[in-house]
C-alpha positions in Angstrom: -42.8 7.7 -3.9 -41.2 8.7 -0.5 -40.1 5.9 1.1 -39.7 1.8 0.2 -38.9 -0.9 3.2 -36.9 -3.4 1.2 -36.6 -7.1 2.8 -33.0 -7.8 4.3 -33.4 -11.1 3.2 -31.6 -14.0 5.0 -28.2 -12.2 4.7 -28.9 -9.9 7.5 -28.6 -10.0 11.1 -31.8 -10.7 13.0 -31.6 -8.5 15.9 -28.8 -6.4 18.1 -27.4 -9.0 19.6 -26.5 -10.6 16.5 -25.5 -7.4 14.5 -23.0 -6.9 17.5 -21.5 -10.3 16.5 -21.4 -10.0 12.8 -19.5 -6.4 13.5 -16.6 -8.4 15.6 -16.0 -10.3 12.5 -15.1 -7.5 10.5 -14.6 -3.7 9.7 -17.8 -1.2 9.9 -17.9 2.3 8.5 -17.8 4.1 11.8 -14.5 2.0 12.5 -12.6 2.7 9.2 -10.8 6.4 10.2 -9.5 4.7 12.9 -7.2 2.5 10.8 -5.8 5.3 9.3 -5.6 7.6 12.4 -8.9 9.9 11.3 -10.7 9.2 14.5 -10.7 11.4 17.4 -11.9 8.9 19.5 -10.6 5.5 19.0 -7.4 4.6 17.7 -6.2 1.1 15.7 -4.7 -0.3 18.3 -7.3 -0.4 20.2 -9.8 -1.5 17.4 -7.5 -4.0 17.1 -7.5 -5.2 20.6 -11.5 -5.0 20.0 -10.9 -7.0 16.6 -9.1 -9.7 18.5 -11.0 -9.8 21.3 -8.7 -8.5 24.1 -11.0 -5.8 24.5 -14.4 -5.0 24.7 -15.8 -1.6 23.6 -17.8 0.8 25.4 -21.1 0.5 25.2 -22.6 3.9 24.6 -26.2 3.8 23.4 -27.3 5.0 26.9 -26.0 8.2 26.6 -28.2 10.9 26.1 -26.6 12.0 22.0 -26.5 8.9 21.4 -30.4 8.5 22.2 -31.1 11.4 20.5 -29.6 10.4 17.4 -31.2 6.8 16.9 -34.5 8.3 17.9 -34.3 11.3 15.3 -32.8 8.9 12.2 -36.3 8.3 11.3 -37.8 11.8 11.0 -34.6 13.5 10.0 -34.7 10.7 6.7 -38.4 11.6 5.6 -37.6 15.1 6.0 -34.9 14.6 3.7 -36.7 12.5 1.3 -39.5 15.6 1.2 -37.1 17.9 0.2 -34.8 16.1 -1.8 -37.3 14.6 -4.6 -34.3 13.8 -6.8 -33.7 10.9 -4.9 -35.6 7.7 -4.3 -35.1 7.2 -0.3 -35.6 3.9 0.8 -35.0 2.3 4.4 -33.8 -1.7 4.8 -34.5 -1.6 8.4 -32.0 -1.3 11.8 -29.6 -4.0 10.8 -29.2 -3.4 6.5 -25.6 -4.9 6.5 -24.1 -4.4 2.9 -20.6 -6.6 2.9 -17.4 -6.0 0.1 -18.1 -9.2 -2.6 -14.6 -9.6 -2.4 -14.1 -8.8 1.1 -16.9 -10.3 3.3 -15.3 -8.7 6.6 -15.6 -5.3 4.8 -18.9 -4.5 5.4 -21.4 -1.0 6.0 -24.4 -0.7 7.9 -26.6 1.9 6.0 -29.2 4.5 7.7 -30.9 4.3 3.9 -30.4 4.0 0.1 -31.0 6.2 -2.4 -32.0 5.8 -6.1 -31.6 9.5 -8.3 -34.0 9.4 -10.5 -32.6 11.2 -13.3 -29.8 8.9 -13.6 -30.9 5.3 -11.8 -27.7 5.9 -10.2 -27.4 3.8 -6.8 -26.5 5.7 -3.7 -25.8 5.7 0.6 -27.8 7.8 2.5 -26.0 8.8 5.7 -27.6 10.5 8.6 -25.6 12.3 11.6 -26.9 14.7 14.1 -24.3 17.1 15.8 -25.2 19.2 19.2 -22.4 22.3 18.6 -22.0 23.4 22.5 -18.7 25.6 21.2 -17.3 27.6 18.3 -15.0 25.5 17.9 -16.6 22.3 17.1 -17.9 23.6 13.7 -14.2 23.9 12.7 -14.6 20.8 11.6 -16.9 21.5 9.5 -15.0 24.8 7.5 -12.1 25.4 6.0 -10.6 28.7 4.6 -10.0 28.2 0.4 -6.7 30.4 -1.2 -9.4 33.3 -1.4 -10.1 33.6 2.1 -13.6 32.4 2.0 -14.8 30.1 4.4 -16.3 27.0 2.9 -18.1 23.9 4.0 -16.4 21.0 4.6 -16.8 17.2 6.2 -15.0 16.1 9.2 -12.0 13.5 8.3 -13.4 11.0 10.2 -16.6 11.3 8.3 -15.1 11.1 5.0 -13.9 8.4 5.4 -16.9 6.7 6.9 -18.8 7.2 3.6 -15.4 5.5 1.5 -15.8 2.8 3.8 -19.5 2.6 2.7 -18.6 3.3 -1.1 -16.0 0.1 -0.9 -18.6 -2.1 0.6 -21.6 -1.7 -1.9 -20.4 -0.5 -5.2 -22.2 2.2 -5.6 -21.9 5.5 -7.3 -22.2 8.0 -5.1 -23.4 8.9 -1.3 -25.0 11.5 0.8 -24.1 12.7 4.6 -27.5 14.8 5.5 -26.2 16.5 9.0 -28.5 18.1 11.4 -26.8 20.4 13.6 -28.5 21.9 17.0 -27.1 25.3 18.7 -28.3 26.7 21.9 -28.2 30.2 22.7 -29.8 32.6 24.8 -32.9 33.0 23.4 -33.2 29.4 22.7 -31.9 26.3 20.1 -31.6 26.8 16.5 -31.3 23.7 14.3 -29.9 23.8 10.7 -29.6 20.7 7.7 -26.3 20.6 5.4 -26.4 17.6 2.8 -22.6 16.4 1.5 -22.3 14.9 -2.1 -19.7 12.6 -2.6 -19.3 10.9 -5.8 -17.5 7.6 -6.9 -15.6 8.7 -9.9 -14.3 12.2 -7.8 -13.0 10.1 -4.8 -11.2 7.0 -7.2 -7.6 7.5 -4.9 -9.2 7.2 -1.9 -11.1 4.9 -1.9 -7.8 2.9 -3.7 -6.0 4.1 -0.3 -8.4 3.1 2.1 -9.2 -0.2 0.9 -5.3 -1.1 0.7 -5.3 0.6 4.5 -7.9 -1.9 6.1 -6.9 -5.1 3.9 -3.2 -4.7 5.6 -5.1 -3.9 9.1 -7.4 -7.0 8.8 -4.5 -8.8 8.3 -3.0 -7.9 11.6 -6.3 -9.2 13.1 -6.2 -12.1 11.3 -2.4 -12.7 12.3 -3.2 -11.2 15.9 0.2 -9.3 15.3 -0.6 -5.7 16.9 -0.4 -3.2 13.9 1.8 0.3 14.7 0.1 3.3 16.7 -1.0 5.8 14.1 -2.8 8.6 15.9 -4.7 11.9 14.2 -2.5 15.0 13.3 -2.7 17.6 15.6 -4.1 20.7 14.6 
C-alpha cells in the first residue's frame, strides 16, 4: 500500500482562502522558531503584529522556489513512500490542519502522515526542497562532532517546525525528507536526506517550546507586544 487519501472531515478548511483565516487565529509550524528567535526570516514581533492584525504578511507563493516546492511535494512524497516501505504514507489533501486538543490555536498543517509498520507507531511526514546556490548554505545542514567529523544536521528553524508539529498531534515520531538541488558546470545534481526525530528523544523540547508559544499567544491575546528576540549570530 503506497499511498491513502484520508477525508479531512468537517474540521478542515475548505479552500485557501479559508486556510489563510484559520492560520490568523493561531500558531502554524512554519511560524513557531520565530517565537523563540530560530527564524532567519521573520522575527516575533512581527508575527505578532501579523497575529494581531497590524500587519499583513507577504505573500510569496508567486515566487519561483516557492512554485517549485508546492509543485514537487507530490512526486517528491511517492518517491519517498517507494523507498521507504517501513512506513505507511498517506496524504489528507492541501489544507490537513491537525490542532493541539488542549490548545486549539496550536495547530500544524501536514505535507503527509505516516504509519511504521513494524510498530503502528503514528508519525509527520515533512517535505522541504532546498536550491544550494553557495557553500555556505549547507552549513546549516553540518556540524563538526568532538572528533572532527562532519555530520548531518537539521537547520534550527526546522527543528523546531517538526516540535511544533509533534505538540499539535500527539504523535510519536516525525520525518523531514529534504531534497536538495546543486548547479554546477556540467549541470544540476539533486540529492534526498530523510531526518528522524522521535517523541521520547526530544521530551525537553518540546516541554520548552510549548511553554515558549503559550506565553507568546498570550501576548496576542493581550495585544501587549512581546520582547524582540532575534537568532544568534554565528
Amino acid at each position: 500500500m503506497r499511498g491513502i487519501l484520508i477525508d479531512p472531515g468537517l474540521s478542515q478548511p475548505r479552500d485557501t482562502a479559508e486556510w489563510l483565516a484559520w492560520r490568523r487565529q493561531g500558531i502554524g509550524a512554519s511560524e513557531a522558531s520565530a517565537i523563540v528567535g530560530s527564524n532567519p526570516y521573520l522575527n516575533n514581533q512581527t508575527l505578532w503584529r501579523y497575529k494581531t492584525g497590524q500587519a499583513e504578511p507577504e505573500d510569496i507563493s508567486g515566487k519561483a522556489c516557492v512554485q517549485y516546492g508546492h509543485d514537487a511535494e507530490a512526486p517528491i512524497r511517492e518517491l519517498f513512500a517507494l523507498d521507504h516501505p517501513e512506513f505507511i504514507v498517506q496524504y489528507g489533501g492541501a489544507f490537513d490542519m491537525v490542532r493541539h486538543p488542549d490548545h486549539p490555536w496550536l495547530f500544524a498543517t501536514l505535507d503527509g502522515r505516516l504509519i511504521e509498520r513494524s510498530t503502528g507507531k503514528r508519525g509527520i511526514y515533512e517535505g522541504k526542497t532546498t536550491e544550494i546556490l553557495r557553500s555556505m548554505q549547507m552549513e546549516k545542514w553540518t556540524y563538526t562532532d568532538d572528533a572532527g567529523h562532519r555530520r548531518g544536521r537539521v537547520p534550527d528553524n526546522y527543528y523546531v517546525q517538526i516540535l511544533h508539529q509533534l505538540l499539535a498531534t500527539g504523535w510519536d515520531f516525525a520525518v523531514l525528507n529534504c531534497r536538495f538541488k546543486r548547479f554546477y558546470r556540467d549541470g544540476m545534481r539533486a540529492e534526498t536526506r530523510c531526518y528522524r526525530f522521535d517523541r521520547e528523544d526530544v521530551q525537553d523540547d518540546l516541554a520548552y517550546l510549548l511553554d515558549a508559544e503559550k506565553v507568546f499567544w498570550r501576548s496576542v491575546q493581550d495585544r501587549v507586544m512581546p520582547p524582540l528576540i532575534l537568532p544568534d549570530i554565528e
